[in-house]
DSSP file (Angstrom, degrees, kcal/mol; ACC not computed):
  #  RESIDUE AA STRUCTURE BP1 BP2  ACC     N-H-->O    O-->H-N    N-H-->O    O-->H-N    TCO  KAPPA ALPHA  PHI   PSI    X-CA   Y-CA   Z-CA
    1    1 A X     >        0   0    0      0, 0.0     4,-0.9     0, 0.0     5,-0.1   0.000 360.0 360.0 360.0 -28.6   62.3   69.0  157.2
    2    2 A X  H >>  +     0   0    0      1,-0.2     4,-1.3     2,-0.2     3,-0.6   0.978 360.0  41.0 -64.0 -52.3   63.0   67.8  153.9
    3    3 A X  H 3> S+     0   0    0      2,-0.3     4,-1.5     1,-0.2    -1,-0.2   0.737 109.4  56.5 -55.9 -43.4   63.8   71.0  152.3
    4    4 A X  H 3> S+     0   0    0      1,-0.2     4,-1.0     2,-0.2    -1,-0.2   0.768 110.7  49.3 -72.3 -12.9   65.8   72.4  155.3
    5    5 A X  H << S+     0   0    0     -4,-0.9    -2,-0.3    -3,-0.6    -1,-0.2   0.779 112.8  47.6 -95.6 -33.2   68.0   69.0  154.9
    6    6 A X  H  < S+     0   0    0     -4,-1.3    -2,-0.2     2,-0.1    -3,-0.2   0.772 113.3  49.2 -68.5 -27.8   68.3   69.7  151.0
    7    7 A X  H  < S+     0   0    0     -4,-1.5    -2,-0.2     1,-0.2    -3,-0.1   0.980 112.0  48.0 -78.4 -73.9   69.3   73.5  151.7
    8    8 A X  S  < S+     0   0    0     -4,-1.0     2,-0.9    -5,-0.2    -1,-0.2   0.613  88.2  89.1 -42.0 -28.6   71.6   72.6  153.8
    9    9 A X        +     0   0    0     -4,-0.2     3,-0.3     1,-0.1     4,-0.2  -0.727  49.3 175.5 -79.2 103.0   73.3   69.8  151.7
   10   10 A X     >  +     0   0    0     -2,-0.9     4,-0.5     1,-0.2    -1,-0.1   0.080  40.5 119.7-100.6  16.4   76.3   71.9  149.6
   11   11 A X  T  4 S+     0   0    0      1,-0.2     4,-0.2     2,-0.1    -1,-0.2   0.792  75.2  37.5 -69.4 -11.0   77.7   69.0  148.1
   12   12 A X  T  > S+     0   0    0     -3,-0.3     4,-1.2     2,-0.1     5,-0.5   0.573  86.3  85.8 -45.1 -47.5   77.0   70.1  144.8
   13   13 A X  H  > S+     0   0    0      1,-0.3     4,-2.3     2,-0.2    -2,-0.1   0.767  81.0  61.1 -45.8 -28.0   77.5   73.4  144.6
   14   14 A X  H >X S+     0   0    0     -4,-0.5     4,-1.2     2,-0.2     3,-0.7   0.989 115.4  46.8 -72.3 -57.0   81.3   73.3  143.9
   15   15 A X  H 3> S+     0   0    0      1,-0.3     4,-2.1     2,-0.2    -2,-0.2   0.763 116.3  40.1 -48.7 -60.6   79.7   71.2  140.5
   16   16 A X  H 3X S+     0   0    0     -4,-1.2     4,-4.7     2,-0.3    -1,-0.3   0.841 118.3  50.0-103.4 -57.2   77.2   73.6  139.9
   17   17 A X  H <X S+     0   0    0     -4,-2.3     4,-1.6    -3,-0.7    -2,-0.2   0.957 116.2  45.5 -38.5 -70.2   80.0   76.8  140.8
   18   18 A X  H  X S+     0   0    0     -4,-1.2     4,-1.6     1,-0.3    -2,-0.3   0.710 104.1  59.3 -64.5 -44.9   82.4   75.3  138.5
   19   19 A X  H  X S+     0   0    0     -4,-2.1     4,-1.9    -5,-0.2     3,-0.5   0.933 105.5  47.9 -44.0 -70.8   80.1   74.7  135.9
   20   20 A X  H  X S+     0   0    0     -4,-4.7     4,-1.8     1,-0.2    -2,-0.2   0.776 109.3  57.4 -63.8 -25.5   79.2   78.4  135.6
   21   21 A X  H  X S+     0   0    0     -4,-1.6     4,-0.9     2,-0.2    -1,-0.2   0.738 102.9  50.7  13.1 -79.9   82.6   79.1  135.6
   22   22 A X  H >X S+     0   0    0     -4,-1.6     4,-2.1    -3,-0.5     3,-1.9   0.966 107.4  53.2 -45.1 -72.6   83.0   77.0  132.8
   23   23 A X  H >X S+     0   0    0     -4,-1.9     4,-4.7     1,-0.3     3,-0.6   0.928 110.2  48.4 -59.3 -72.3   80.2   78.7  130.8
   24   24 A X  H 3< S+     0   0    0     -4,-1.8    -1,-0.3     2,-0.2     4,-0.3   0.571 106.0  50.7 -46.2 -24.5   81.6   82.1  131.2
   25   25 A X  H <X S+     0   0    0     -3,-1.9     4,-2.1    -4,-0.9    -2,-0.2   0.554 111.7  55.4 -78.2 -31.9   85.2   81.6  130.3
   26   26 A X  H <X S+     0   0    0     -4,-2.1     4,-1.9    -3,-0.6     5,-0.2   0.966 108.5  43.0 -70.2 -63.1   83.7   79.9  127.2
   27   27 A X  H  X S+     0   0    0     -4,-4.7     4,-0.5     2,-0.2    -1,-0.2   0.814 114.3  54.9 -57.8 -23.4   81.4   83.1  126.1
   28   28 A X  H  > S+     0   0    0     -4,-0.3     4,-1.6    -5,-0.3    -1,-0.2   0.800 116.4  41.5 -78.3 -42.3   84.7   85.3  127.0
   29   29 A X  H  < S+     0   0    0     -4,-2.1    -2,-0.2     1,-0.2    -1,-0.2   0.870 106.0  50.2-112.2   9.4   86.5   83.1  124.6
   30   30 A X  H  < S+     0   0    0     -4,-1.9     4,-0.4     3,-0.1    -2,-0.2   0.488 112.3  54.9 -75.3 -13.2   84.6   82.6  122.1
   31   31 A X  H  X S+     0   0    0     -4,-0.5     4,-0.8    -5,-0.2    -2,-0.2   0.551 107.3  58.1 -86.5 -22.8   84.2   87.2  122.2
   32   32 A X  T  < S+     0   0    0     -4,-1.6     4,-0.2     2,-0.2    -2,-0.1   0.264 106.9  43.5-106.8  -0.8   88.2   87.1  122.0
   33   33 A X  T  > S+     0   0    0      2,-0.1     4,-2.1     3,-0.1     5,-0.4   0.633 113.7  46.0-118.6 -28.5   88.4   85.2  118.8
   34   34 A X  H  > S+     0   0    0     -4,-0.4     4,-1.0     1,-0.2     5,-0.2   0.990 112.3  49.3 -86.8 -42.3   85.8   86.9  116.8
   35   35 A X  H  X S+     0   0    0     -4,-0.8     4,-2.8     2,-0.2    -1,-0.2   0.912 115.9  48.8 -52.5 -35.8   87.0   90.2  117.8
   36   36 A X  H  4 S+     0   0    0      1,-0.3     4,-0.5    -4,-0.2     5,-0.2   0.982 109.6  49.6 -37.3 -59.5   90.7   88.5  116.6
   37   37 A X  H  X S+     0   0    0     -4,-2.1     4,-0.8     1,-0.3    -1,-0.3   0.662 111.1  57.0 -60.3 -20.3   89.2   87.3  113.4
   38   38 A X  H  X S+     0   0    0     -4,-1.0     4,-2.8    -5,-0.4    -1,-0.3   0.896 111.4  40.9 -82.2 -40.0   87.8   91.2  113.0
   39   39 A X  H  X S+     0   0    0     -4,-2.8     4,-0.7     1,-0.3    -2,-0.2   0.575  98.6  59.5-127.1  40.7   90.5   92.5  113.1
   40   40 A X  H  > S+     0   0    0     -4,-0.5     4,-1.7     2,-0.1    -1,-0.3   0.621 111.3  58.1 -88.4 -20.6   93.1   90.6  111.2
   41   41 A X  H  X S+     0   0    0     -4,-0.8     4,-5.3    -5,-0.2    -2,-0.2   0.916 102.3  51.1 -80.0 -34.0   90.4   91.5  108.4
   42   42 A X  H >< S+     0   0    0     -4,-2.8     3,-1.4     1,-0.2     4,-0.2   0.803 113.2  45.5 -36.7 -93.0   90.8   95.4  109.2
   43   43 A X  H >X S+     0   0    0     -4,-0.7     4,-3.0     1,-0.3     3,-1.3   0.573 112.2  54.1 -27.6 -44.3   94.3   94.9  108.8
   44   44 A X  H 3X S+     0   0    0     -4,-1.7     4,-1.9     1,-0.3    -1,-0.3   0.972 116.2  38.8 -32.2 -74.2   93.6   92.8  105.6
   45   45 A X  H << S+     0   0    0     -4,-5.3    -1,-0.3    -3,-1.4     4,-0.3   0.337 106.0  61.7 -57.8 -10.2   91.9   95.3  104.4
   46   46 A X  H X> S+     0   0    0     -3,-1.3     4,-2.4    -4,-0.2     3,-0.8   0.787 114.3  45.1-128.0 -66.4   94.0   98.4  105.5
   47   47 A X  H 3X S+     0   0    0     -4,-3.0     4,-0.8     1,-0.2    -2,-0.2   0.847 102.8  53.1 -74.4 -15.4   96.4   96.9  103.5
   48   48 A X  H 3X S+     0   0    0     -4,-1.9     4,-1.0    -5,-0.2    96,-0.2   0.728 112.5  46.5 -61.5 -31.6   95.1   96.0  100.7
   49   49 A X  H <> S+     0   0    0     -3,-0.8     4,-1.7    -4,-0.3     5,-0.2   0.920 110.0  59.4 -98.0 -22.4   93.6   99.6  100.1
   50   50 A X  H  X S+     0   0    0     -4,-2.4     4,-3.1     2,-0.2    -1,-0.2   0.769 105.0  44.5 -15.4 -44.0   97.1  100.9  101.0
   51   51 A X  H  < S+     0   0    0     -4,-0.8    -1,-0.2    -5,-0.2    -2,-0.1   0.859 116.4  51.7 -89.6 -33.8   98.8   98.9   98.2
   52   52 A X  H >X S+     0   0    0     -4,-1.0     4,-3.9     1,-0.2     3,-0.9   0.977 106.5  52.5 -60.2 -49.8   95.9  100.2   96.0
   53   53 A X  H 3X S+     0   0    0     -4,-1.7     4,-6.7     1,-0.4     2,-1.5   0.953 111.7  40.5 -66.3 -56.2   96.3  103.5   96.9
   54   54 A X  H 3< S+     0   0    0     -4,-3.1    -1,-0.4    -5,-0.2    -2,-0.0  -0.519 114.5  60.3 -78.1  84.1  100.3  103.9   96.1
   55   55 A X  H X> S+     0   0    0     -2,-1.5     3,-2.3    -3,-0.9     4,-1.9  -0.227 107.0  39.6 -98.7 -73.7   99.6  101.9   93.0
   56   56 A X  H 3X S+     0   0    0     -4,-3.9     4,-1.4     1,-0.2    95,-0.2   0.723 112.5  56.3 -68.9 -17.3   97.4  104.1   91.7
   57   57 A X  H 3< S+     0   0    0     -4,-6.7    -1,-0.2    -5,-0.2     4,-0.2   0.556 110.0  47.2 -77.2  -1.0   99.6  107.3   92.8
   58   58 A X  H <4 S+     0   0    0     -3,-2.3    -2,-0.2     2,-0.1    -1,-0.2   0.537 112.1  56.6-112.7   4.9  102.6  105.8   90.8
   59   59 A X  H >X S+     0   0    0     -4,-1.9     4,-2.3     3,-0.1     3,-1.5   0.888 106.2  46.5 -43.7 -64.5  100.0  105.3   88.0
   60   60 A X  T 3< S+     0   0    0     -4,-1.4    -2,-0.1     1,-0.3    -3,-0.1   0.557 111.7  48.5 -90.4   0.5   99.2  108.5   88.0
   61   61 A X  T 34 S+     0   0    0     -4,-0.2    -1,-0.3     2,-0.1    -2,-0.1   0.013 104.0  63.7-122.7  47.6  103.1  109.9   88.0
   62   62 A X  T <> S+     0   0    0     -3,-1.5     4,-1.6     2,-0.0     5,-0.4   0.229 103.4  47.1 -85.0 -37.9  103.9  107.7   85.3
   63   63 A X  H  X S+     0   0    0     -4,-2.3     4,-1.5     1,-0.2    -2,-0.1   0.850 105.0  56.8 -71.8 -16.2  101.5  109.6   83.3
   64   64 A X  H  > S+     0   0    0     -5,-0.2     4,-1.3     2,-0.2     5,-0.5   0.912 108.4  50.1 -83.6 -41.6  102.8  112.8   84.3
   65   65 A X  H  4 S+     0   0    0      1,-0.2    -2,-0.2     2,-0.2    -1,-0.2   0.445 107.4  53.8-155.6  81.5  106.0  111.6   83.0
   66   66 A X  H  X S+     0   0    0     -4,-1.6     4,-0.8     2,-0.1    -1,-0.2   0.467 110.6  43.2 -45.6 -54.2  104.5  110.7   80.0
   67   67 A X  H  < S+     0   0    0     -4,-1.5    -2,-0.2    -5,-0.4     5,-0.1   0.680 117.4  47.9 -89.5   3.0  103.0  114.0   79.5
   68   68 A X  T  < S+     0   0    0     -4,-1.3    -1,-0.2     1,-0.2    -3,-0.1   0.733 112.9  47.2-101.2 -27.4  106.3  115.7   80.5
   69   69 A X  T  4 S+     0   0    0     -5,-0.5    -2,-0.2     2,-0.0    -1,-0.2   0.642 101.8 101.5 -79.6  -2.1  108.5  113.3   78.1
   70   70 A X  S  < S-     0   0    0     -4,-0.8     3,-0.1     1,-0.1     6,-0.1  -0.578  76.9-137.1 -92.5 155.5  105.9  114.1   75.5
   71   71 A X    >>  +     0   0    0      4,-0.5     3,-6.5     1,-0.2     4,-0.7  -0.101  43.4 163.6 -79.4  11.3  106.1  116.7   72.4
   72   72 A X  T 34  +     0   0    0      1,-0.3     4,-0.2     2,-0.2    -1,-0.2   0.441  61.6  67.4 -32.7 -41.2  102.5  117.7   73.3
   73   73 A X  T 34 S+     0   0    0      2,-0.1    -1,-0.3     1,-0.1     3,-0.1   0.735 124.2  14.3 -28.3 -37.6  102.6  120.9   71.4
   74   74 A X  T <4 S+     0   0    0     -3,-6.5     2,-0.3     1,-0.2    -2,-0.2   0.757 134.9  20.4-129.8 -26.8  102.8  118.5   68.3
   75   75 A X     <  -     0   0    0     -4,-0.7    -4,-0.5     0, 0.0    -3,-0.2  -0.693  67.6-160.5-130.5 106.9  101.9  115.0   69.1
   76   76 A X        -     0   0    0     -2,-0.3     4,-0.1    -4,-0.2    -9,-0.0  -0.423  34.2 -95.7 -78.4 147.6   99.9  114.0   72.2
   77   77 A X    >   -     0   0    0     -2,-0.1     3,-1.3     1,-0.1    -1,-0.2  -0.053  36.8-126.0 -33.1 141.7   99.8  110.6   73.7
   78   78 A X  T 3  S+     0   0    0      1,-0.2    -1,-0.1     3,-0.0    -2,-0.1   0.921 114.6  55.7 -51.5 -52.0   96.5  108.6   72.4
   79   79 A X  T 3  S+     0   0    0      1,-0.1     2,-1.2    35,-0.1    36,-1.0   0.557  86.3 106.8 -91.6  27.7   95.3  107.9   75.5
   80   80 A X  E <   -a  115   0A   0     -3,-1.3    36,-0.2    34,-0.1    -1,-0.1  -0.750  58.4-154.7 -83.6 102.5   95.4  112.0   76.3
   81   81 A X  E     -a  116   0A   0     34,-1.9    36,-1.4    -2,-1.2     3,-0.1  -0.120   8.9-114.8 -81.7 153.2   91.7  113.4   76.3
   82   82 A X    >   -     0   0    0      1,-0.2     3,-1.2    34,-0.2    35,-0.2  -0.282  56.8 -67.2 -77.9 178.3   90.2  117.3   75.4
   83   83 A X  T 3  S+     0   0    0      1,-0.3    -1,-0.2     2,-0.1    35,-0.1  -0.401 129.0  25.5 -86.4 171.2   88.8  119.1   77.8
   84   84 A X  T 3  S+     0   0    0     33,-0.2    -1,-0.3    -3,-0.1    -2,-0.1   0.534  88.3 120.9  61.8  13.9   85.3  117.7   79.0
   85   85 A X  S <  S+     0   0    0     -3,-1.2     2,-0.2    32,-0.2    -2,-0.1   0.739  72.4  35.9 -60.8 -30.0   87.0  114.7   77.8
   86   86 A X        -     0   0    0     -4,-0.1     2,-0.3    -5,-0.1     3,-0.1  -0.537  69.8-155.1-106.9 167.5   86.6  113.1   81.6
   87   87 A X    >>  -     0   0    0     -2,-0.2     3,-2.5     1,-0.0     4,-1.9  -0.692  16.1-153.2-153.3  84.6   83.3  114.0   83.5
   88   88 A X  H 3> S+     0   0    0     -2,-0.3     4,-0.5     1,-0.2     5,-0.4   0.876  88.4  56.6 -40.1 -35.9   85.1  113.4   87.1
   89   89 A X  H 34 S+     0   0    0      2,-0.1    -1,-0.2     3,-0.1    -3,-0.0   0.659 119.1  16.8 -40.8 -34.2   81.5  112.7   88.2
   90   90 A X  H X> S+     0   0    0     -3,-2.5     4,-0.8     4,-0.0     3,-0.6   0.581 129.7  46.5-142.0 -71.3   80.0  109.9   86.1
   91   91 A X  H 3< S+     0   0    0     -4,-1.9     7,-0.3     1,-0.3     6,-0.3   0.590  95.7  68.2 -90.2  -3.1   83.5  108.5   84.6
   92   92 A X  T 3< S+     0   0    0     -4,-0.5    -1,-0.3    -5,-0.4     6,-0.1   0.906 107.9  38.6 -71.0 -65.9   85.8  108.2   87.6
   93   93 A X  T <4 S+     0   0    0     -3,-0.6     2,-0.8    -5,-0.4    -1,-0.2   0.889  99.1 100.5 -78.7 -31.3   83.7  105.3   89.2
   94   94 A X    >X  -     0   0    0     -4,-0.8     3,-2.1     1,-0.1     4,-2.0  -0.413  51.1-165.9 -22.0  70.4   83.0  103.5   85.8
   95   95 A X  H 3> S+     0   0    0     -2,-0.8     4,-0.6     1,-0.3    -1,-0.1   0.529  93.4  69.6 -51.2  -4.5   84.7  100.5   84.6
   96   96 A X  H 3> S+     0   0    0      2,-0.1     4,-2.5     3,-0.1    -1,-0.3   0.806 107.5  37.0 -70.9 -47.0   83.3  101.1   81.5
   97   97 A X  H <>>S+     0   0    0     -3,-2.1     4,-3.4    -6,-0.3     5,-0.6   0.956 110.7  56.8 -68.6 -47.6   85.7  104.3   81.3
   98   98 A X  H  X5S+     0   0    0     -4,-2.0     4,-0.7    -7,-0.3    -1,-0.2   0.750 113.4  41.4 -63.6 -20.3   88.8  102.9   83.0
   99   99 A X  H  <5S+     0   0    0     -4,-0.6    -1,-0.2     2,-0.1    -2,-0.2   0.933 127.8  33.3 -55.0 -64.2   88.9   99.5   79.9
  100  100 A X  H  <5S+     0   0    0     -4,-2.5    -2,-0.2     1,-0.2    -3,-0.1   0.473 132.7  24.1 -90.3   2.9   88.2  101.7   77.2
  101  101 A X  H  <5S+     0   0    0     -4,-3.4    -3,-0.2    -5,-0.2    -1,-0.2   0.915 102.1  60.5-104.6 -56.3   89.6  104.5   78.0
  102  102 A X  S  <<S-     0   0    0     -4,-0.7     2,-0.4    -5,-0.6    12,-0.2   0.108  74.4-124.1 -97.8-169.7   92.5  104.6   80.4
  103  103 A X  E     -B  113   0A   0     10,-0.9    10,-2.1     1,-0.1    -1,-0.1  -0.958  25.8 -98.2-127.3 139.1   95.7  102.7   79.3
  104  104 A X  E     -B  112   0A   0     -2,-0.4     2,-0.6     8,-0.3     8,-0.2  -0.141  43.6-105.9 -36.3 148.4   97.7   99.9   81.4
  105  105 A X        -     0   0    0      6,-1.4     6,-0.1     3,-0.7    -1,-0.1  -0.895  17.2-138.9 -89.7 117.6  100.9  101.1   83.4
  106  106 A X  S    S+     0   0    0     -2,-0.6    -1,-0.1     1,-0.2    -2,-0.0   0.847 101.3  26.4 -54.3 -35.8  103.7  100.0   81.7
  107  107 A X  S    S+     0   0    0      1,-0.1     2,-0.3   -48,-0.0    -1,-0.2   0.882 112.1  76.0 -96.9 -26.6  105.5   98.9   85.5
  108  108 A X        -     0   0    0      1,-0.2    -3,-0.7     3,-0.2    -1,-0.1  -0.757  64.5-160.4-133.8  98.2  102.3   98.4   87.3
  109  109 A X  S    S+     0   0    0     -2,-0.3    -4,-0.4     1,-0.2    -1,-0.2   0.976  97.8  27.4 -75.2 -72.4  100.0   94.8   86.6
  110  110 A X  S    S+     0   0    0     -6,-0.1    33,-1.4    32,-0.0     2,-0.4   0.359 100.5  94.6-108.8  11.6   96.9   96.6   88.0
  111  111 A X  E     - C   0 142A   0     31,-0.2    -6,-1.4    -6,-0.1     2,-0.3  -0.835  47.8-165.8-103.4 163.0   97.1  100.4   87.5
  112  112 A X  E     -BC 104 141A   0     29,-0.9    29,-0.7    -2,-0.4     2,-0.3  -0.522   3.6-142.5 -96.4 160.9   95.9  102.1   85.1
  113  113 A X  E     +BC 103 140A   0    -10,-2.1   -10,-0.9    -2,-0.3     2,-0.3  -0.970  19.4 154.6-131.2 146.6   96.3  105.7   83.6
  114  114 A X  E     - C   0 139A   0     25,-0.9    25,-3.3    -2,-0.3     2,-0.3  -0.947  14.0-161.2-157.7 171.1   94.6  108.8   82.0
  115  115 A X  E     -aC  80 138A   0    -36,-1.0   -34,-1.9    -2,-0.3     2,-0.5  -0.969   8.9-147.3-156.2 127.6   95.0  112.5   81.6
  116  116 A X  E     -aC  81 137A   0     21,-2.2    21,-1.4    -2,-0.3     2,-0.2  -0.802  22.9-125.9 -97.8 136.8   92.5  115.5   80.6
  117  117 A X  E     - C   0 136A   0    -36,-1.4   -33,-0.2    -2,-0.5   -32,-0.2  -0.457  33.7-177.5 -48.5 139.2   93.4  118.4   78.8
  118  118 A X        -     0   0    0     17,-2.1     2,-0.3     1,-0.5    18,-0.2   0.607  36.1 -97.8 -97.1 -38.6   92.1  121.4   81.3
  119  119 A X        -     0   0    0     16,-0.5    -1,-0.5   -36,-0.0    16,-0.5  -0.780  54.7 -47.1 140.5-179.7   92.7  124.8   79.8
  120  120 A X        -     0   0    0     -2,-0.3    14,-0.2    14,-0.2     4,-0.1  -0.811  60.9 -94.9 -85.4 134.6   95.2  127.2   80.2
  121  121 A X    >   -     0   0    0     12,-2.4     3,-0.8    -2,-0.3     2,-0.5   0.028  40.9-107.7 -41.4 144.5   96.8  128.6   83.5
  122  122 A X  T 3  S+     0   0    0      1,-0.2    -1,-0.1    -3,-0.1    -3,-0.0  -0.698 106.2  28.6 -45.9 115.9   95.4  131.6   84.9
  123  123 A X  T 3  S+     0   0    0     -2,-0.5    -1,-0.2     1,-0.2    -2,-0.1   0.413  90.6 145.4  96.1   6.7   98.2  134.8   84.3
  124  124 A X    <   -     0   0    0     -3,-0.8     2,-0.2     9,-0.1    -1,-0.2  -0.075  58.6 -93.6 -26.8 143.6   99.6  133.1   81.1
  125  125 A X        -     0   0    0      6,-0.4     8,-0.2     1,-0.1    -1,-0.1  -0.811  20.8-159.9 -93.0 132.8  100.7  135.0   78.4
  126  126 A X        +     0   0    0     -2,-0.2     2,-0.3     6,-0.1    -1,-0.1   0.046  55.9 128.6 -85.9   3.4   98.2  135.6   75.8
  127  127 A X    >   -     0   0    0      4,-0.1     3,-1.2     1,-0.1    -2,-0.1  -0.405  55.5-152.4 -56.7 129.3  101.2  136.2   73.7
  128  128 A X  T 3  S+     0   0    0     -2,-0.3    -1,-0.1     1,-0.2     4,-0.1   0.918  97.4  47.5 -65.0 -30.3  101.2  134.3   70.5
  129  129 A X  T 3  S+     0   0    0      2,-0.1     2,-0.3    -3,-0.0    -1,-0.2   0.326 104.1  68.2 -96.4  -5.1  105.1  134.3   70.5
  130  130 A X  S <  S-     0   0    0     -3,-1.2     2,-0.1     1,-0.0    29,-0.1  -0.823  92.9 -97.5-126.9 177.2  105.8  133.2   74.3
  131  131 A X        -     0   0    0     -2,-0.3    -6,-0.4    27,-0.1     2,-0.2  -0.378  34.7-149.8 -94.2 162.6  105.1  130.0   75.7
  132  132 A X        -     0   0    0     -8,-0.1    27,-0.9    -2,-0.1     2,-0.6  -0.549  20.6-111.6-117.8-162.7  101.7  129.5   77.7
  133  133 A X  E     - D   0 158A   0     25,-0.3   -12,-2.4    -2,-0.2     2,-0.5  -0.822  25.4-146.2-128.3  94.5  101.1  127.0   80.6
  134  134 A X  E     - D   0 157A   0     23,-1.1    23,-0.7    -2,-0.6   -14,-0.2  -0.665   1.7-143.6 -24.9  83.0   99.0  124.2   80.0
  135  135 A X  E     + D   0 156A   0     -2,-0.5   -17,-2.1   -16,-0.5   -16,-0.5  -0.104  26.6 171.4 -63.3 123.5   96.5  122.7   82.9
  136  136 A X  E     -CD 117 155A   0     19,-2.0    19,-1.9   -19,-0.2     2,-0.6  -0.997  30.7-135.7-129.5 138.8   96.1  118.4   82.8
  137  137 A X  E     -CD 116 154A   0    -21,-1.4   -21,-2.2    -2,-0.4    17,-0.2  -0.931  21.4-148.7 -96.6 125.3   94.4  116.3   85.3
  138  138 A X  E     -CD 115 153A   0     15,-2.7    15,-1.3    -2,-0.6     2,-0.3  -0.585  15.0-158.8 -91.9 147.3   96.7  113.3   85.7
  139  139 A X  E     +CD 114 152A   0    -25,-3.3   -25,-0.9    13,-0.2    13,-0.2  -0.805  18.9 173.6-112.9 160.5   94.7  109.9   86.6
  140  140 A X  E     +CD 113 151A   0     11,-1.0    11,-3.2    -2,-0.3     2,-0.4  -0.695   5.7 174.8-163.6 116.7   95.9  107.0   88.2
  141  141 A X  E     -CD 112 150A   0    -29,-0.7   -29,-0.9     9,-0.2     2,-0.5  -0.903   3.6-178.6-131.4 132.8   93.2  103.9   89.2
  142  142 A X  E     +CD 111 149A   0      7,-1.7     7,-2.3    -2,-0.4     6,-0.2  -0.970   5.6 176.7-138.1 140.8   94.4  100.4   90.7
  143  143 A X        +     0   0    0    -33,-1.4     2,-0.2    -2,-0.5     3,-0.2  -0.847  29.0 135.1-135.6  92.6   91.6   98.0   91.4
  144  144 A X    >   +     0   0    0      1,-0.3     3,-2.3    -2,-0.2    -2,-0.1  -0.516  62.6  19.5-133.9-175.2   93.6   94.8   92.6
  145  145 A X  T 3  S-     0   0    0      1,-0.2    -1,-0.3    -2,-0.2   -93,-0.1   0.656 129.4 -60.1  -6.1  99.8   92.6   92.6   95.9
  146  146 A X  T 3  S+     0   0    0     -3,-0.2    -1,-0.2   -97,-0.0     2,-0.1   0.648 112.4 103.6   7.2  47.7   89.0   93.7   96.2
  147  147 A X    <   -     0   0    0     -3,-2.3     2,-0.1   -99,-0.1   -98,-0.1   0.179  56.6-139.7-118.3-145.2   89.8   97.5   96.7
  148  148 A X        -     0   0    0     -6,-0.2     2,-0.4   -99,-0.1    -5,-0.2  -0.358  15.8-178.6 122.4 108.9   89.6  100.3   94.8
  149  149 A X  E     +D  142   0A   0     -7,-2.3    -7,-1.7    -2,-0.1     2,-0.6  -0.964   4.5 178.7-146.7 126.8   91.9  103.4   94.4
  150  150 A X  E     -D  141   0A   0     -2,-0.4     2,-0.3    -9,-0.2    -9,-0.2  -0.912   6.7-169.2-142.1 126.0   91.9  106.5   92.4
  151  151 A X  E     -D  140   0A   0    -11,-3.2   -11,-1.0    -2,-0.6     2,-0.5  -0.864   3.4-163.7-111.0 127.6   94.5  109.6   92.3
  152  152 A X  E     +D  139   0A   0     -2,-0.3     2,-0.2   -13,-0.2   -13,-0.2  -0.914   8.5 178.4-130.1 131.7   94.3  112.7   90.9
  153  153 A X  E     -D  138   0A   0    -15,-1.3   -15,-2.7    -2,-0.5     2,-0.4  -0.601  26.0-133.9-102.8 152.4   97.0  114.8   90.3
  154  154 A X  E     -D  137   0A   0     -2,-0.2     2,-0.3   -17,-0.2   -17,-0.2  -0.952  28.6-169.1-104.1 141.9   97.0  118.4   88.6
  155  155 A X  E     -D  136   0A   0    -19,-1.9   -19,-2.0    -2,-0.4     2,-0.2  -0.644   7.1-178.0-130.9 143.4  100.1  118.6   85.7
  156  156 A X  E     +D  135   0A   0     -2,-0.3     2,-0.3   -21,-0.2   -21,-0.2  -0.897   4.2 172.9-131.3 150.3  101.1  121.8   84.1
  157  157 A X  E     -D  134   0A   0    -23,-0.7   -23,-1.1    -2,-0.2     2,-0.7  -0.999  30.2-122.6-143.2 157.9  103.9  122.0   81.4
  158  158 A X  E      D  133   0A   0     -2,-0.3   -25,-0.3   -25,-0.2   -27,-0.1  -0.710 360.0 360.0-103.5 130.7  104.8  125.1   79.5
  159  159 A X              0   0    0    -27,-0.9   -26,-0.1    -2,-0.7    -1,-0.1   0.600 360.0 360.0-127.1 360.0  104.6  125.1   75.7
């Protein structure tokens, strides 16, 4: 008798309704701010390796022209390497290379620059008396808000 007189009793239930309610609206918004918080950081980050990226591509066409304003036939830039001079493998990822190696961008706080010698074009004249076309890989690195960006461009000029 007791029990059918407790079933029976809903004056609670709106409490009890409301409650769960409650509980559920909470877990939905607490799931709609951490998704926020995710992805204002994408975006962080989406721009940040943006910024890197054209950084290090106007890095790497300031060195092309460098190597185009240069006399290279008789005096190359210092910071111009021979071939095998780079090992795109092993010095590319290296901070070791990109201090000692690469040079500051004269407009640019956080890229950096370098350029390899490659060889000579394919179909060149192997005349001594005409000019031949000279292959460089142009570098260009910015490592600025916790990113990382590296361009390489291929240069030719004819000398």
């Amino acid at each position: 008798m007791k029990w059918k007189a407790l079933l029976q009793d809903r004056g609670g239930s709106v409490l009890v309704l409301g409650m769960l309610m409650l509980v559920l609206l909470s877990i939905l918004g607490i799931a709609v701010v951490n998704t926020s918080t995710i992805e204002v950081q994408v975006a962080s980050n989406e721009r940040s390796y943006k910024e890197n990226l054209y950084e290090a591509e106007a890095g790497a066409i300031e060195a092309a022209q460098s190597l185009q304003n240069s006399d290279l036939a008789n005096v190359a830039p210092g910071w111009l390497q021979g071939i095998g001079g780079i090992n795109e493998a092993n010095d590319m990822f290296r901070d070791t290379f990109w201090n000692n190696t690469a040079v500051p961008s004269a407009g640019l706080p956080g890229a950096r620059l370098s350029a390899a010698f490659q060889g000579f074009a394919p179909g060149s004249s192997l005349s001594v008396s005409s000019s031949r076309i000279h292959l460089y890989s142009v570098y260009g690195r910015s490592n600025r808000n916790n990113g990382n960006a590296i361009v390489r461009v291929q240069y030719r000029k004819a000398f």
